[in-house]
C-alpha positions as CSV (number, residue, x, y, z in Angstrom):
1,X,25.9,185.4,66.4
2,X,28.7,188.2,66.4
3,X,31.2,186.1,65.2
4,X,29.1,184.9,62.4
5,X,28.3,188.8,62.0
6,X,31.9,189.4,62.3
7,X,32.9,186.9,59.9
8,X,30.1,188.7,57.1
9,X,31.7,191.7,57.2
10,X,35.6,191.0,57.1
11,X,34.9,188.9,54.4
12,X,33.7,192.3,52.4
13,X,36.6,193.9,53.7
14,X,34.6,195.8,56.1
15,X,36.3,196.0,59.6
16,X,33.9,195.4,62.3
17,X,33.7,198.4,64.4
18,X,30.6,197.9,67.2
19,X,28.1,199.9,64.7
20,X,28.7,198.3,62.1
21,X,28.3,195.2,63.8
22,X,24.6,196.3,65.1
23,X,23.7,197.6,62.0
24,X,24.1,194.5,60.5
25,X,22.3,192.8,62.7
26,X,19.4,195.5,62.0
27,X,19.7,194.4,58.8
28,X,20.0,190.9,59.1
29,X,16.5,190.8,61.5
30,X,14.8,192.9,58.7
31,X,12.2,191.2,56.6
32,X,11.9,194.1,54.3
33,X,14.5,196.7,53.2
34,X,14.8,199.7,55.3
35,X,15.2,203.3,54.9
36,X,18.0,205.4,56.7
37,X,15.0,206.7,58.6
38,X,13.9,203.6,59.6
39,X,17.6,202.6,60.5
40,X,17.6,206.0,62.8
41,X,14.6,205.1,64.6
42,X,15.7,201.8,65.8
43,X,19.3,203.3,66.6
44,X,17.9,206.3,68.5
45,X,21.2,207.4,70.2
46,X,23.2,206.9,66.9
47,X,23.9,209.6,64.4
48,X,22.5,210.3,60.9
49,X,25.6,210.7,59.3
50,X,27.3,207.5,60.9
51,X,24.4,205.0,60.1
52,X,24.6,206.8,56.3
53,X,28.0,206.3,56.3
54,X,27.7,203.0,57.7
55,X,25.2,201.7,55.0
56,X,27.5,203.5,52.0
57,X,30.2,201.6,53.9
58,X,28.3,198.3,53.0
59,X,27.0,199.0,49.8
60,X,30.5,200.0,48.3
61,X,31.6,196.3,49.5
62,X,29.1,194.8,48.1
63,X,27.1,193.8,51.5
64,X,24.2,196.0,50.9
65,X,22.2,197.0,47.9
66,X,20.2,200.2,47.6
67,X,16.3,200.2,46.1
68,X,14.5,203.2,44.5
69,X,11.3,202.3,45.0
70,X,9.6,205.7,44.4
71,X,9.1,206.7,48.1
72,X,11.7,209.6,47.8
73,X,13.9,207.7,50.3
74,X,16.1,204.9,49.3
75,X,15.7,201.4,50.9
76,X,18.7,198.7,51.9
77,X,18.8,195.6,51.7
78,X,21.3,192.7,52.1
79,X,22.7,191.3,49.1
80,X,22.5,187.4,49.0
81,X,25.1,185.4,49.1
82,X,27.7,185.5,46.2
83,X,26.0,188.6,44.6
84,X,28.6,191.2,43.8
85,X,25.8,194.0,42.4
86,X,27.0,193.4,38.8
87,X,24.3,194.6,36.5
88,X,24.8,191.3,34.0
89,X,23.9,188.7,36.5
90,X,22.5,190.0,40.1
91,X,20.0,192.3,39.8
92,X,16.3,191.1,40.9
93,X,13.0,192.7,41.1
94,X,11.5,194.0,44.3
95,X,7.9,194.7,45.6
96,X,6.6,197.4,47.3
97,X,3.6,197.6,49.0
98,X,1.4,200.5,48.9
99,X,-0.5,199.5,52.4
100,X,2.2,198.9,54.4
101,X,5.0,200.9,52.4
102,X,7.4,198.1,53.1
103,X,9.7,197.1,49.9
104,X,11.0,193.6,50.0
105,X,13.7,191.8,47.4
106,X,12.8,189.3,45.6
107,X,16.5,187.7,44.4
108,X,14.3,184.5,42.4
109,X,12.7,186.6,40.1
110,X,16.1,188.2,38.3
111,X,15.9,191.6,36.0
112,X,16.4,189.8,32.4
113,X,19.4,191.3,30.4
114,X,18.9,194.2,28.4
115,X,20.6,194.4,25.2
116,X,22.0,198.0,24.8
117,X,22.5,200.0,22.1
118,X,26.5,200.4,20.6
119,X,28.2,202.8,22.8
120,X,25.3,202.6,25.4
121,X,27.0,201.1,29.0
122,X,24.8,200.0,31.8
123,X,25.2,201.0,35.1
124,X,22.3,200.1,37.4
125,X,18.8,199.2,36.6
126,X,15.8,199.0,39.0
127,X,12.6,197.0,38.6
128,X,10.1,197.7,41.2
129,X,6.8,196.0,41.5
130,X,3.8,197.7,43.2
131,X,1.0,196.5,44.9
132,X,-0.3,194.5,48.2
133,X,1.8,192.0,50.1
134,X,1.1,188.8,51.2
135,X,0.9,189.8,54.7
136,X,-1.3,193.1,53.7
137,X,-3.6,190.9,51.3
138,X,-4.7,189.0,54.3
C-alpha cells in the first residue's frame, strides 16, 4: 500500500515526505471529500498549516481537487485518474447532503461546456447538487 501510495504521488511530482504519505491515505480511505477540519481531526498531533499546505501541495499537482459546496469550508477530494483539473474536459458535479453534511464527487456526471462570451476566459466552475444521500435516504 505505501509503495502504491508512493508511486501516486511521485508521479505528480510530489515527493513523498511521511505526511504526505498519510494524508493520502486519509484521502484515499475517504468516501466523501473532506474539510481541512476534518483532515485535523483524524491527524490530531499534526499541524494546521502543514496538512493546509499539504493539501495545496496536492492540489497544485493536480492530485487533489477543492469543492465549494456552500458550507463556508472548502472540501478535497482526489482527482480520478488522468484528470488534470482543466476546466474544458474534467470538471464533474458533486452532491452534498444536507443530513449528513458530507459532499461527495460525482466524476460520471461531467459539468457541460459553457460557451463564453469573446474576451470572457474560464477559470473554474462549480456545480453542486443538494439534497439527501443514498445512505441518508435510507
Amino acid at each position: 500500500m505505501i509503495k502504491e501510495l508512493e508511486n501516486k504521488l511521485k508521479e505528480k511530482d510530489i515527493r513523498p515526505t511521511a505526511m504526505r504519505l498519510l494524508v493520502l491515505e486519509a484521502l484515499t480511505s475517504q468516501e466523501a471529500a473532506i474539510s481541512l477540519s476534518d483532515l485535523e481531526k483524524a491527524f490530531e498531533k499534526s499541524d494546521r498549516v502543514t496538512l493546509f499546505r499539504t493539501l495545496k501541495t496536492f492540489q497544485e499537482n493536480g492530485l487533489v481537487h477543492s469543492i465549494d459546496d456552500g458550507t463556508g469550508a472548502p472540501k478535497y477530494a482526489l482527482c480520478e485518474e488522468g484528470c488534470e483539473c482543466n476546466i474544458e474536459r474534467d470538471l464533474h458535479v458533486h452532491f452534498h447532503c444536507r443530513v449528513c453534511s458530507e459532499t461527495f464527487c460525482l466524476p460520471k456526471y461531467k459539468i457541460p461546456e459553457i460557451d463564453l462570451p469573446d474576451k470572457f476566459k474560464g477559470e473554474e466552475a462549480n456545480l453542486v447538487v443538494k439534497g439527501v444521500c443514498g445512505k441518508c435516504a435510507g
